[in-house]
C-alpha positions in Angstrom: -29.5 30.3 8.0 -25.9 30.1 3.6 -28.5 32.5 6.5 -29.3 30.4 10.5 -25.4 32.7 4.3 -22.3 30.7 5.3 -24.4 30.9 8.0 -27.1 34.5 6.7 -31.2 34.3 6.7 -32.8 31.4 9.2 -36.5 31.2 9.0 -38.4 28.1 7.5 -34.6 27.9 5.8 -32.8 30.4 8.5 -30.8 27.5 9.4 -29.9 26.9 5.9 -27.1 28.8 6.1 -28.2 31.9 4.8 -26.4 29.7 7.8 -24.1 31.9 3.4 -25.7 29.2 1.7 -26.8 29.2 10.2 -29.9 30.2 15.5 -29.6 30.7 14.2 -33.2 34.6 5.0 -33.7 33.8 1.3 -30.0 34.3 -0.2 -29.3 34.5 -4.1 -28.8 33.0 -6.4 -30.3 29.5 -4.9 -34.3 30.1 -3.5 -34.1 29.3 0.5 -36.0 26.0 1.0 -39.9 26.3 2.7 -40.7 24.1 5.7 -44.1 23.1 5.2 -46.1 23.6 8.5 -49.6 24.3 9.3 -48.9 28.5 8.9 -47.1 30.8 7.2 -43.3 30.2 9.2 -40.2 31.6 9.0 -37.4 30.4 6.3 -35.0 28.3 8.4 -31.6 29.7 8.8 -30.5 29.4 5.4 -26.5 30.6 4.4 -26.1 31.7 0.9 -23.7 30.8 -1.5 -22.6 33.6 -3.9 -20.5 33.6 -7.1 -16.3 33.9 -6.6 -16.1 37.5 -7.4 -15.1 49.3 8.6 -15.3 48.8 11.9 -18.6 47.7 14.2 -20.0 50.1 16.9 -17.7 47.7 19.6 -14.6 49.6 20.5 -12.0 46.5 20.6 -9.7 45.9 18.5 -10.4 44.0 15.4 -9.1 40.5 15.7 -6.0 39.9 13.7 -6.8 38.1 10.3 -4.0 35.5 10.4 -4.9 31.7 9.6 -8.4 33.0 9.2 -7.4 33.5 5.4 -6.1 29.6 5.3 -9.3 27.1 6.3 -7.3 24.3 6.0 -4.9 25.3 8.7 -7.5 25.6 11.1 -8.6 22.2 11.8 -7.5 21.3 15.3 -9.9 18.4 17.4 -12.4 20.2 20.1 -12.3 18.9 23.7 -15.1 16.8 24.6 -16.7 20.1 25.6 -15.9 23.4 25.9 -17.4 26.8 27.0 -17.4 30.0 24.2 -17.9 33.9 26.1 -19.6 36.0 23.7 -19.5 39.7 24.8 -21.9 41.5 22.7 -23.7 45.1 22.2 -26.2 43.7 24.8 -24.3 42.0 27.0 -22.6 38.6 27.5 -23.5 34.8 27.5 -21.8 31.9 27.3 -22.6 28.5 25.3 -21.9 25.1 26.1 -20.5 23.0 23.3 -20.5 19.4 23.8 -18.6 17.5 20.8 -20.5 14.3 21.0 -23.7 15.7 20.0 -22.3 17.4 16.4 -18.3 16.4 15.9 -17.6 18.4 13.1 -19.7 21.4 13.9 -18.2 21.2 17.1 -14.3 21.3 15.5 -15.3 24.1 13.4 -17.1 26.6 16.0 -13.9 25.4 18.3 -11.7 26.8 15.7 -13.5 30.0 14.1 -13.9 31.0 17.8 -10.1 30.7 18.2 -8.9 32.0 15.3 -11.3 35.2 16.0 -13.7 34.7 13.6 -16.4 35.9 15.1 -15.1 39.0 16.8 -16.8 42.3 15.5 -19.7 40.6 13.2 -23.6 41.3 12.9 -26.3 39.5 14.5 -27.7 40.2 10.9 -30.9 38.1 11.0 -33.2 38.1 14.5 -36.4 36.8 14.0 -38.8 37.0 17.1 -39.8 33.4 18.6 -37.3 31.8 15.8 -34.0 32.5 15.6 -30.6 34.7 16.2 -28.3 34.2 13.2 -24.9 35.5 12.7 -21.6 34.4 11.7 -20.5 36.4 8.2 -17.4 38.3 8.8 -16.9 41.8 8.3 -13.7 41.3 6.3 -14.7 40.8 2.7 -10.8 38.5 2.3 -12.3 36.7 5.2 -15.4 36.2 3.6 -14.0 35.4 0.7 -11.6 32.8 2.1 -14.5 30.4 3.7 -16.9 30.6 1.1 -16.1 27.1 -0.2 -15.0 25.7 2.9 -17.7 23.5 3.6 -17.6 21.0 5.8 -19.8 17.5 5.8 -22.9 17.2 7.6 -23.3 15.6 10.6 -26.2 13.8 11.8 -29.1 15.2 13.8 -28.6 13.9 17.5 -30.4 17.0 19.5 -33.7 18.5 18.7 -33.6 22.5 18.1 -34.8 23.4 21.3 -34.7 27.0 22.6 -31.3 28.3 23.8 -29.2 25.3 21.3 -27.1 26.7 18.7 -26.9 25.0 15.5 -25.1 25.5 11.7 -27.2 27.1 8.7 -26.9 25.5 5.8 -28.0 26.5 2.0 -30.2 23.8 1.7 -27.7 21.1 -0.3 -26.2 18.4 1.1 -22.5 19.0 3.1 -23.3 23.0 2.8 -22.0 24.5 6.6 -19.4 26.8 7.0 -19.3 30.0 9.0 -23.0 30.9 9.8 -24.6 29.7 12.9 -28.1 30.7 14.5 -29.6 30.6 18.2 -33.0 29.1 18.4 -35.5 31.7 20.3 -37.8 28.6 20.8 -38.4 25.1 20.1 -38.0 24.4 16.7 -38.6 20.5 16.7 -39.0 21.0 12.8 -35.8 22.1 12.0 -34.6 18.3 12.9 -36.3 17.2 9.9 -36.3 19.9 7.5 -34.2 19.9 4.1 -31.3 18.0 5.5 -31.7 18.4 9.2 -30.2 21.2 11.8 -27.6 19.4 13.7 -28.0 21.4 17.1 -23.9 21.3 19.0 -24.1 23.8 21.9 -26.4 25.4 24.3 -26.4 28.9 25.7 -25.9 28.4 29.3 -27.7 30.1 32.7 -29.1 33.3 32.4 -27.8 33.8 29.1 -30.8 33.7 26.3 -32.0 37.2 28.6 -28.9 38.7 26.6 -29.7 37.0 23.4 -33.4 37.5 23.4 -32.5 41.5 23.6 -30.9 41.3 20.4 -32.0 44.1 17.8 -35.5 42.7 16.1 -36.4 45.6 14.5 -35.7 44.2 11.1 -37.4 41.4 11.0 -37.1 38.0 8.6 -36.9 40.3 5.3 -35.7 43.4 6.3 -32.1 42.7 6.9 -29.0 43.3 4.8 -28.3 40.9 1.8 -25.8 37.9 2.1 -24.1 38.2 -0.2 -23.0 41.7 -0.2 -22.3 41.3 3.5 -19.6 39.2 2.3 -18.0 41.7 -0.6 -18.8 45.0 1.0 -18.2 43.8 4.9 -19.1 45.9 8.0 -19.7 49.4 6.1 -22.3 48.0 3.9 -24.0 46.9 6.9 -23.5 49.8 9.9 -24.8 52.2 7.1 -28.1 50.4 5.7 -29.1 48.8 9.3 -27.1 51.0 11.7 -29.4 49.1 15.0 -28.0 45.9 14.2 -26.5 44.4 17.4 -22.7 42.9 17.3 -20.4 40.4 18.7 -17.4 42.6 20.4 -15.4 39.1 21.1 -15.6 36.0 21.4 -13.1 32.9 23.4 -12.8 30.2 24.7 -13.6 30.3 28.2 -10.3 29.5 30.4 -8.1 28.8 27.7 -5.9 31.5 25.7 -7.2 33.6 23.0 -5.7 32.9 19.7 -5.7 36.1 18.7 -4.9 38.3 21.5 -3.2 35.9 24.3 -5.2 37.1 26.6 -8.0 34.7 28.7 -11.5 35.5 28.8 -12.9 34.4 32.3 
């Protein structure tokens, strides 16, 4: 899912970060991997991994970039768990992360969530009874910034069960960055496939009402590319898929927002 690229596509290869190489599509210039199952399935999330080379519907104001342009300054521990408020286009629901079960996933999310990284970006890839997957930035320096910051993989210690939240990946070894997917349902085979979806969160309560109401319209194949996502940003995307659902904000629950100071409760 990078496409489930750093983090866009997720279906048999969603996951694989398409997470730009992430719950959460088949990328260029590397071909998404297949999961082999009985039928025809989805590519798991899979994130792409392109060459070096405006604003969403959501009123609020767009995060300030800040460290978001220096990966290696953001690299602060995660609690032991922590709870991450997405409001949305649909609504809002919260995920439990709990560091044990994915350390360095765990660290990143902690920190992209903090640093506003995933304020005002595209649930770009929704694939019914599969999986949500978002997490390219609308700022093409942003983009540009994370696209080699991968991170090492960690080992698979929770199955991909519906409501779990889990890196894409392009399909290579050590490949997450920024794109993350939601599983719609179980996806037990995601454990196993290519290198293995290391699941780190779970959407909590009532919360997978909000994300199963995500725009679907578009399908596995029908959604913008990766890697333009990641050059052009948020115009290239409100103007070829203008249904798309957003983020509007996203924080850790009770503590301060990195970007704004503010608390969301």
């Amino acid at each position: 899912m990078k496409t489930v690229k750093r983090c866009a596509g997720i279906a048999a290869v969603i996951l694989l970060a398409g997470c730009k190489k992430e719950p959460v599509s088949e990328p260029k210039p590397a071909p998404a991997a297949k999961i082999e199952t009985p039928a025809p399935a989805p590519a798991a999330p899979v994130e792409t991994k392109p060459a070096p080379t405006a604003t969403p519907a959501p009123t609020a104001a767009p995060a300030p970039v800040g460290n978001l342009l220096k990966p290696a300054t953001l690299q602060e521990k995660a609690p032991d768990t922590y709870r991450v408020k997405f409001a949305t286009t649909r609504g809002e629901f919260t995920i439990l992360v709990t560091r044990a079960w994915a350390p360095l996933e765990a660290d990143r999310f902690y920190n992209l969530v903090r640093a506003g990284f995933y304020d005002n970006t595209a649930f770009f890839r929704v694939v019914p009874n599969f999986v949500v997957q978002f997490g390219i930035s609308g700022k093409p320096a942003v983009s540009a910034a994370w696209r080699h910051a991968e991170m090492n993989d960690d080992p698979v210690t929770q199955t991909n069960k519906r409501g779990t939240i889990t890196f894409a990946q392009t399909g290579k070894p050590n490949s997450r960055t920024t794109q993350v997917f939601i599983n719609l349902a179980d996806n037990g085979r995601l454990d196993y496939s290519g290198q293995g979806f290391a699941p780190f969160g779970l959407v909590e309560g009532n919360g997978m009402n909000v994300v199963e109401r995500l725009y679907e319209g578009y399908g596995n194949d029908g959604g913008p590319d990766q890697d333009k996502m990641e050059s052009e940003g948020t115009p290239y995307v409100k103007k070829g898929w203008p249904k798309l659902d957003y983020t509007i904000a996203a924080a850790i629950v009770g503590s301060p927002d990195a970007t704004s100071g503010k608390k969301v409760q």
